[in-house]
BALOBA-1460 file (C-alpha; in Angstrom, 3 decimals):
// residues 111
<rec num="1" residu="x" x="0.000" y="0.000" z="0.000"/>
<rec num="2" residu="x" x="1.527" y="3.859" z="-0.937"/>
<rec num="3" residu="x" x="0.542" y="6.158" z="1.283"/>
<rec num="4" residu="x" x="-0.146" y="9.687" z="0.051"/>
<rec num="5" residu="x" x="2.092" y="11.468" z="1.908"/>
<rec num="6" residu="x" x="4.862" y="10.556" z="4.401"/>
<rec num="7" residu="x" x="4.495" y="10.895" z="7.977"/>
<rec num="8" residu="x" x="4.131" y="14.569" z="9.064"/>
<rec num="9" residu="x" x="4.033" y="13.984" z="12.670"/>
<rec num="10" residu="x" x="5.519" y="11.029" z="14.391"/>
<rec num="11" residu="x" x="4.267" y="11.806" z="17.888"/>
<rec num="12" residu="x" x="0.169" y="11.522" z="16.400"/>
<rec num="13" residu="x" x="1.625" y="7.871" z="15.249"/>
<rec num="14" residu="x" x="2.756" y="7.134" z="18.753"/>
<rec num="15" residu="x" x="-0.434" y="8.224" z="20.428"/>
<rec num="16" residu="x" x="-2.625" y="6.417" z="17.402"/>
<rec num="17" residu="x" x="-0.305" y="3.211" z="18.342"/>
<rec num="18" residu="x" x="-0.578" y="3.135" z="21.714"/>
<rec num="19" residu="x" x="-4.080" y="3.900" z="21.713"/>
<rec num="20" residu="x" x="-4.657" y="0.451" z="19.152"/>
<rec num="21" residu="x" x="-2.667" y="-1.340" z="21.488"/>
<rec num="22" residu="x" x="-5.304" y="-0.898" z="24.133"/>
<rec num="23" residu="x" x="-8.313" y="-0.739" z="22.118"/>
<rec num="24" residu="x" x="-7.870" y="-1.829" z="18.888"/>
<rec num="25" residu="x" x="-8.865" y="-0.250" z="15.899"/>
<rec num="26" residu="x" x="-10.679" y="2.776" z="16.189"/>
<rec num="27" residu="x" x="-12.555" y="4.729" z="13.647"/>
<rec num="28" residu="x" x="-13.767" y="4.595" z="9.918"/>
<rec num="29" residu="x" x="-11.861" y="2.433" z="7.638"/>
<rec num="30" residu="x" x="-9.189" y="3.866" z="5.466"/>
<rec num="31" residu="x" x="-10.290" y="4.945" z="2.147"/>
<rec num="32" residu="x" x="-8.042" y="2.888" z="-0.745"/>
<rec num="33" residu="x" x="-7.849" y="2.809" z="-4.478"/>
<rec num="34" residu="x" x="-6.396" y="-0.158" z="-5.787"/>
<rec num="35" residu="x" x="-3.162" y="0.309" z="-3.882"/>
<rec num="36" residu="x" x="-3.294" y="4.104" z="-2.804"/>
<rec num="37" residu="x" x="-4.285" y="4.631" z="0.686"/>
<rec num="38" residu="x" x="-6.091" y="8.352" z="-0.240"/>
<rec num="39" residu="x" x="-6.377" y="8.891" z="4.212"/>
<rec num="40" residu="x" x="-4.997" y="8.025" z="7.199"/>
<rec num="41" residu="x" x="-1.494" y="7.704" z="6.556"/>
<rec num="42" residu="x" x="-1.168" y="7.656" z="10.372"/>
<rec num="43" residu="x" x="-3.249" y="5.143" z="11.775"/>
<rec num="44" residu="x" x="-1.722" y="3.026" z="8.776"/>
<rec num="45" residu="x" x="1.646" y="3.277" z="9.850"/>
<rec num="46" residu="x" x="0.683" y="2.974" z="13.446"/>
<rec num="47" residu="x" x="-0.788" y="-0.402" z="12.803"/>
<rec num="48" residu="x" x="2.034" y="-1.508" z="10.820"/>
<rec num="49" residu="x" x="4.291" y="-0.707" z="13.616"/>
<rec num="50" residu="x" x="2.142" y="-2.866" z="15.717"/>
<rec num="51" residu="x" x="2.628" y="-5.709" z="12.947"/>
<rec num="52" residu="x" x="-0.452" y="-5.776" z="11.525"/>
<rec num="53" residu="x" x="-1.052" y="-6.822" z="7.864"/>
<rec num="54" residu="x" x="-3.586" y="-4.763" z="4.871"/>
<rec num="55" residu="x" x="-5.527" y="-7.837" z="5.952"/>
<rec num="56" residu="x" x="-5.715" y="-6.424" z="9.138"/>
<rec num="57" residu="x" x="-6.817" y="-2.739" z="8.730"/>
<rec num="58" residu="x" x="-10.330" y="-1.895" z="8.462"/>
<rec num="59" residu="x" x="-10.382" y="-0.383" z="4.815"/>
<rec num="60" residu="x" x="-12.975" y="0.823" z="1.876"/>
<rec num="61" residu="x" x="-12.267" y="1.026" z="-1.387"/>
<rec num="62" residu="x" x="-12.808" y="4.700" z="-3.022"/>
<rec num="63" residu="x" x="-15.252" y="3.285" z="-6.088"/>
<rec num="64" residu="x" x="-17.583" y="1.864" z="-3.154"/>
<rec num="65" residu="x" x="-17.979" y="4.789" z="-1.214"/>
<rec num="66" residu="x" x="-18.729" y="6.442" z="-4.876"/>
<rec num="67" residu="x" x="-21.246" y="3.914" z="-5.651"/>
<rec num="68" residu="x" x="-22.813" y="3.897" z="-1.999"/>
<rec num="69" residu="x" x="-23.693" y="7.678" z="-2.017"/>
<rec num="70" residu="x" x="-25.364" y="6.595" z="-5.783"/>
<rec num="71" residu="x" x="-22.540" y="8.034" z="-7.986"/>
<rec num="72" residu="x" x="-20.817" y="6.520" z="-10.868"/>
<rec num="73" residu="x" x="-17.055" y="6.845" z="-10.212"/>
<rec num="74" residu="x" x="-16.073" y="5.567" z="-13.834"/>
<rec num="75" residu="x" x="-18.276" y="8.561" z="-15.726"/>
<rec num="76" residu="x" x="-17.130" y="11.050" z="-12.574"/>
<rec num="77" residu="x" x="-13.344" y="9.263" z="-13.532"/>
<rec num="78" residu="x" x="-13.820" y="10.070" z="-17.117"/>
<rec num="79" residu="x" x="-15.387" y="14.121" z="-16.593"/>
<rec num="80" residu="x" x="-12.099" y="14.502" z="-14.554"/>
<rec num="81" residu="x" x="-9.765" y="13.331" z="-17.712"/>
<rec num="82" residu="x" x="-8.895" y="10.056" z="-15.075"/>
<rec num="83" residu="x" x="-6.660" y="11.472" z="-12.557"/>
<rec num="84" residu="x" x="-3.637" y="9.760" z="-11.220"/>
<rec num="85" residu="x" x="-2.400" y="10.106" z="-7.670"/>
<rec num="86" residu="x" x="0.232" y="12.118" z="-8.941"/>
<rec num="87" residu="x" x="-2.433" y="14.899" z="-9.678"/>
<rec num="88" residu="x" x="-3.548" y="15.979" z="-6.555"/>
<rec num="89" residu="x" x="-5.183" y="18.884" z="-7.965"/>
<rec num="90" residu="x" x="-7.457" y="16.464" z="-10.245"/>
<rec num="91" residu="x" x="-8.355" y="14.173" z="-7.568"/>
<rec num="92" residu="x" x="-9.711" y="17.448" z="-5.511"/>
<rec num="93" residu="x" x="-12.308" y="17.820" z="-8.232"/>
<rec num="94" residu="x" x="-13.152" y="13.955" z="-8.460"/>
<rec num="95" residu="x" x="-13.210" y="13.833" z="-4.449"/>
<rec num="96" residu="x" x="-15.202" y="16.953" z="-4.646"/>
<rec num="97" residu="x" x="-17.815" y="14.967" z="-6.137"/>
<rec num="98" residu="x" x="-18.578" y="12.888" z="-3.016"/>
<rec num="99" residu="x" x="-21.271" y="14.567" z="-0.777"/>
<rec num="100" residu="x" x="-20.114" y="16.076" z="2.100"/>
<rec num="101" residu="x" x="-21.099" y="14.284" z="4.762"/>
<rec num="102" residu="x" x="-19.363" y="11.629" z="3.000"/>
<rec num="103" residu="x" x="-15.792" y="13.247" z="2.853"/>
<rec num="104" residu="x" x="-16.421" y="14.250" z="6.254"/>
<rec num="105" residu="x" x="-16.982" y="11.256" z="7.861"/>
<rec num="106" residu="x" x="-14.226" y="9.118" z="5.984"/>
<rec num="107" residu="x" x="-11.465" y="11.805" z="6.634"/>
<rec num="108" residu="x" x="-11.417" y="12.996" z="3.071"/>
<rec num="109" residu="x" x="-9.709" y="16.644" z="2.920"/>
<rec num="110" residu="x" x="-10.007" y="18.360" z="-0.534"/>
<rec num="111" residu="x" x="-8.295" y="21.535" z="0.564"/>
């Protein structure tokens, strides 16, 4: 799994891995496409510290939280010329797409 970013702040890691130490996972799942993790780069490398597996971690892929708030992620793909990862500015528009609520709860930041 690539994260999108590297870690920005290794004491939130520490607190996020001692915390699943003690309780487990907490939270939404991680949102993933294919093999991009698009959020929570720090719980994920929290949990690999721990020695957990992808098997382990609670994730969603992207195209079914498209297709659960009743949008088509392969025509949304296609009106955003297909963005790669790389093109963070492309995905903001795709993401944009999502309701609200949606981004919101699943830690989605188009900012």
């Amino acid at each position: 799994m690539r994260t999108l970013h590297e870690e920005r702040d290794r004491a939130k890691t520490e607190r996020i891995k001692k915390s699943m130490e003690k309780n487990g996972w907490q939270g939404v799942p991680l949102v993933r496409d294919g093999e991009q993790l698009l959020t929570g780069t720090h719980r994920y490398l929290a949990a690999q510290e721990l020695g957990w597996g992808d098997s382990d971690i609670p994730m969603i892929d992207l195209e079914t939280l498209y297709r659960d708030a009743g949008l088509d992620m392969a025509e949304l793909h296609s009106e955003h010329d297909s963005p790669t990862i790389d093109e963070w500015c492309e995905w903001v528009g795709f993401l944009s797409e999502l309701p609200e609520s949606v981004r919101d709860n699943y830690g989605i930041d188009v900012e």
